[in-house]
C-alpha positions in Angstrom: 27.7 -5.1 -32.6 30.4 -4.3 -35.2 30.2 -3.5 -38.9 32.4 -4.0 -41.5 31.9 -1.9 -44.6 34.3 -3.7 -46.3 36.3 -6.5 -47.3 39.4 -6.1 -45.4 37.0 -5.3 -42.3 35.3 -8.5 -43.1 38.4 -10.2 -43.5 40.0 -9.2 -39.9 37.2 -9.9 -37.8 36.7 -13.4 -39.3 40.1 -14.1 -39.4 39.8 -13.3 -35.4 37.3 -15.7 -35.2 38.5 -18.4 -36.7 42.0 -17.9 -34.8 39.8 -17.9 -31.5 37.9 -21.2 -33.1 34.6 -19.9 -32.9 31.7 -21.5 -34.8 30.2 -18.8 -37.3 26.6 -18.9 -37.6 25.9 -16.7 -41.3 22.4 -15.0 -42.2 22.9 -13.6 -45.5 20.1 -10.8 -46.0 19.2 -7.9 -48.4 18.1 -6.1 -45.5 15.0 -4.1 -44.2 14.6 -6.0 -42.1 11.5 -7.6 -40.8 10.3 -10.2 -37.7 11.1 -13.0 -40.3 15.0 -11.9 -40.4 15.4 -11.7 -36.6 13.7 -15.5 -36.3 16.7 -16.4 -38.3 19.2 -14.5 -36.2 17.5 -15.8 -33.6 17.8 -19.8 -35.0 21.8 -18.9 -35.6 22.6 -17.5 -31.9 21.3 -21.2 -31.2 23.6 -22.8 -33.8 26.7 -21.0 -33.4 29.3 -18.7 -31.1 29.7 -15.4 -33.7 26.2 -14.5 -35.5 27.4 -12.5 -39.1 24.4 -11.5 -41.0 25.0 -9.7 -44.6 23.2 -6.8 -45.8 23.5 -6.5 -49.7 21.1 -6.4 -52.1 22.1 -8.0 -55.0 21.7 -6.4 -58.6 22.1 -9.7 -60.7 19.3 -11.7 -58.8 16.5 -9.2 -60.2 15.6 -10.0 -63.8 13.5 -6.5 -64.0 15.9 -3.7 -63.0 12.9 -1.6 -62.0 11.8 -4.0 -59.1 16.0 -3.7 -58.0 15.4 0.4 -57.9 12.3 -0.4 -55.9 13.8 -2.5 -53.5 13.6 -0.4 -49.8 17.0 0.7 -47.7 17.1 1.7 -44.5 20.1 1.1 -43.1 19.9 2.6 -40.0 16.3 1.3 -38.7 18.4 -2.8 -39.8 21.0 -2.0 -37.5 19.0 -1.2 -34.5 17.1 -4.2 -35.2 20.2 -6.5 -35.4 21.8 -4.6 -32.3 18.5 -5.7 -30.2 19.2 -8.8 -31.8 22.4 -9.7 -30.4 24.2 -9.5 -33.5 27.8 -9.7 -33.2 28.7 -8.5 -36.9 27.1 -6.9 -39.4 28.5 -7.0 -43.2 27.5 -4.2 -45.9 30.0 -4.6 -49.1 29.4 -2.4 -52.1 28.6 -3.5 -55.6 31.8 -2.4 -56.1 33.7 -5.3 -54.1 31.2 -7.6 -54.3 31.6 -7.0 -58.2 34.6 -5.9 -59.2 35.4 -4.6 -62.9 35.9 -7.5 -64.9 34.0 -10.0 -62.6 33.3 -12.6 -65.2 32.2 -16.1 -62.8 29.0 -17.8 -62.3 27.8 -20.5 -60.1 24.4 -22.3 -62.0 22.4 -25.0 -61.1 20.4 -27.1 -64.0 17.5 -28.8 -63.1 15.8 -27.3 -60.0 16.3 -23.9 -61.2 13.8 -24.4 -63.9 10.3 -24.4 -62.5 8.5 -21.9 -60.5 10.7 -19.0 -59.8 13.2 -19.7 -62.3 10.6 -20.0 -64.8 9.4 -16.4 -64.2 12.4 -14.7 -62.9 15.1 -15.9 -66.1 19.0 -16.0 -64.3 17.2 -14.8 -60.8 19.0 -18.2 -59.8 21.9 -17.6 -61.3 22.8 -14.3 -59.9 21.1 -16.1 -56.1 23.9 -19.0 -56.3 26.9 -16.3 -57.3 25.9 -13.9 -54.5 25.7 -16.6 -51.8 28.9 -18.5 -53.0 31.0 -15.2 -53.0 29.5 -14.7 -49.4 30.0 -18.0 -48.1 34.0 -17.6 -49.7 34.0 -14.3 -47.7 32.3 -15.5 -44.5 33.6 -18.7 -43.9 30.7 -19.7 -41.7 30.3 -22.9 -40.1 26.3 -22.9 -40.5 23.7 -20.6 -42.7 20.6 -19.8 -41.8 17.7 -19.4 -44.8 13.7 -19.1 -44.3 11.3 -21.7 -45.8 9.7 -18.1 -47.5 11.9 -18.7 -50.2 11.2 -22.0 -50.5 12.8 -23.0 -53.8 15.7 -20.9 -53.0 16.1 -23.1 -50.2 16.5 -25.9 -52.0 18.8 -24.5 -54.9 21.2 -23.5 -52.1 21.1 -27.0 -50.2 21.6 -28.9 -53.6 24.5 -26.4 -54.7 26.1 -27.1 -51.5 25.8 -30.7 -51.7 26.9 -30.8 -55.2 29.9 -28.4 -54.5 30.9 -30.2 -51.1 30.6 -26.9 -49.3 31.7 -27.8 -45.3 28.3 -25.6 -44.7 25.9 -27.1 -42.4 22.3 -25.1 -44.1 19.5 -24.9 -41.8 15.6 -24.0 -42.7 14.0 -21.3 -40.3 9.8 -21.1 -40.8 7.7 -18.7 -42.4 7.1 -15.9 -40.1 3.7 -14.5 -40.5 1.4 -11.5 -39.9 -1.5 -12.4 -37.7 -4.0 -12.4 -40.9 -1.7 -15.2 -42.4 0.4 -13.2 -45.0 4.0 -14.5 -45.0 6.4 -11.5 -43.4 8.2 -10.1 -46.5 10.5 -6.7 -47.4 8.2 -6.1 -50.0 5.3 -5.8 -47.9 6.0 -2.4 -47.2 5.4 -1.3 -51.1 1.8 -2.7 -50.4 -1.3 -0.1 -50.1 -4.0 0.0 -48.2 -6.5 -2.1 -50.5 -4.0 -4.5 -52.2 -2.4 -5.4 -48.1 -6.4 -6.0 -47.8 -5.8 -8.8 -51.0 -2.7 -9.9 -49.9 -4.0 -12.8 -47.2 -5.7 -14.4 -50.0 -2.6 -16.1 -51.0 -2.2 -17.8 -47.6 -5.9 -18.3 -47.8 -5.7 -20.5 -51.4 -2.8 -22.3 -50.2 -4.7 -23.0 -46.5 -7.9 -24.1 -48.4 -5.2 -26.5 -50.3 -4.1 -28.2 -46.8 -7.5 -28.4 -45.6 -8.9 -30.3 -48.7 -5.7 -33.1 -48.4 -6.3 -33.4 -44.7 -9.9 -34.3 -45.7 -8.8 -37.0 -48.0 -8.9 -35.3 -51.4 -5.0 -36.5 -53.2 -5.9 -35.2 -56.7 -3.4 -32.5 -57.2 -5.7 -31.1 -59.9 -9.1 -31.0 -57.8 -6.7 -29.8 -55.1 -5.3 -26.6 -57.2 -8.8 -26.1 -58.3 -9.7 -25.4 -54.4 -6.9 -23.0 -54.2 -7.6 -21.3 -57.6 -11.4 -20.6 -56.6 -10.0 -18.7 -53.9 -7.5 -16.5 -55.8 -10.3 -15.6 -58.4 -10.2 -11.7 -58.2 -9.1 -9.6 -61.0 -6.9 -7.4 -59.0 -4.8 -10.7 -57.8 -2.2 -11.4 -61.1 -1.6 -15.0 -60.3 1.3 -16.0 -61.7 1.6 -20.0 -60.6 -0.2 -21.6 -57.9 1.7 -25.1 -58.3 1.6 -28.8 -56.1 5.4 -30.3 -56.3 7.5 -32.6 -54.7 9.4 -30.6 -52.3 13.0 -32.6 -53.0 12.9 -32.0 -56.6 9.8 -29.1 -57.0 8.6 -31.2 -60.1 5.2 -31.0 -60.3 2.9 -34.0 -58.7 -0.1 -35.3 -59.9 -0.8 -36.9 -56.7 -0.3 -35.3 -53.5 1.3 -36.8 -50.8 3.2 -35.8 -47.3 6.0 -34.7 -49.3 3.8 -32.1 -51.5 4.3 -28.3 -51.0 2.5 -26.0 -52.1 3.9 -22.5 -53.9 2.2 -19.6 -55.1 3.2 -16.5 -56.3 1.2 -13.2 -58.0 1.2 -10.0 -58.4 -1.3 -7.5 -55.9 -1.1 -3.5 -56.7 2.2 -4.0 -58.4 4.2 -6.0 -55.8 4.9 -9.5 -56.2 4.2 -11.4 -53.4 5.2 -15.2 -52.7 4.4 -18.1 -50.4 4.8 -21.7 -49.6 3.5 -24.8 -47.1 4.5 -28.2 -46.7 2.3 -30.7 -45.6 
């Protein structure tokens, strides 16, 4: 495995690549890594020749600077991981090249930036769509690879590059989860003991959700009422627990096959977030 600190590095090895017509497979990350991560490397040793993954964790996605200073490095610990991996480049910019003085442009979506996350997380979109744009410039891969976790980031980045006519095929990799249910995240590790004990209860609301629609209940309000019952603790800060159509997250009033289910909250001062389709 090779790393490329910067963007001349970056720039050499992919230009070998493409000179040597191999198909890139990209994982863009924002490392410590976790089982989730390596499912995706996983999916993009199946989709292409060269597997690039990207560590860099992006300043102008957070919309509270204290959650940025927060977020947990460990460098060497990703490497290893990626190495076992079979991980045949790794990319770690600085700010500094990723944005350099002056750096002035901005890729935004309109419409399905607005609910859910974008509601809570004002320009966490904004600065999500730059990031993977400048990456994708930098990259040139031939396929990405982005976990259903992130659900509605998933979709912002398949409409922006639809709408953009990005020659990027994007492929979904599933939730990977702890074997109490809770959705493998980087924040996970900021958990303590008593609010990891909470933390299920999301997968548990949005379980109880799926279980009432495979019964025969399509009421997206009686639905949402099963899921808030579940989340009714005062150390859970829910902050949505919302039924949308997974093409255009608007919210539904009747659920259907095409329904997802998101939640996010706040446990013990981590925010923690999860999806399932139906």
């Amino acid at each position: 495995m090779e790393v490329a600190k910067s963007l001349k590095d970056l720039k050499n090895k992919i230009g070998s690549y493409k000179k040597n017509h191999e198909r890139i497979a990209f994982v863009p990350t924002m490392g410590y890594l976790h089982e989730g991560h390596i499912s995706l490397v996983e999916i993009a040793k199946s989709k292409g020749s060269k597997v690039v993954v990207s560590i860099f964790v992006n300043p102008t996605q957070f919309n509270d600077p204290k959650d940025f200073e927060k977020y947990p490095i460990d460098l060497d610990r990703d490497f290893a991981m990626l190495r076992s991996a079979g991980v045949d480049l790794v990319f770690t910019p600085t700010k500094e090249e990723i944005y350099p003085p002056g750096f002035e442009s901005w890729v935004e979506l309109s419409e399905i930036v607005q609910p859910l996350e974008g509601g809570k997380r004002p320009g966490h979109f904004k600065g999500v769509t730059t990031i993977v744009s400048i990456l994708f410039n930098l990259v040139e891969p031939n396929v990405a690879i982005f976990g259903e976790k992130d659900f509605q980031q998933v979709r912002v980045i398949e409409t922006m590059v639809r709408d953009l006519r990005m020659n990027i095929e994007i492929v979904r990799g599933k939730t990977k989860r702890e074997a109490d249910g809770l959705a493998m995240s980087s924040r996970n590790a900021r958990l303590t003991s008593s609010a990891r004990e909470l933390a299920p209860k999301l997968n548990q609301a949005l379980r109880s959700m799926v279980d009432a629609f495979k019964a025969g209940e399509s009421s997206a309000a009686k639905i949402q009422q099963i899921g808030l019952s579940v989340l009714k603790d005062p150390k859970i800060d829910l902050e949505y627990l919302d039924i949308v159509d997974e093409v255009n997250l608007k919210e539904t009033a009747t659920v259907t096959d095409k329904s997802r289910f998101l939640v996010a909250a706040n446990i013990g001062g981590v925010r923690l977030i999860d999806n399932i389709g139906l």
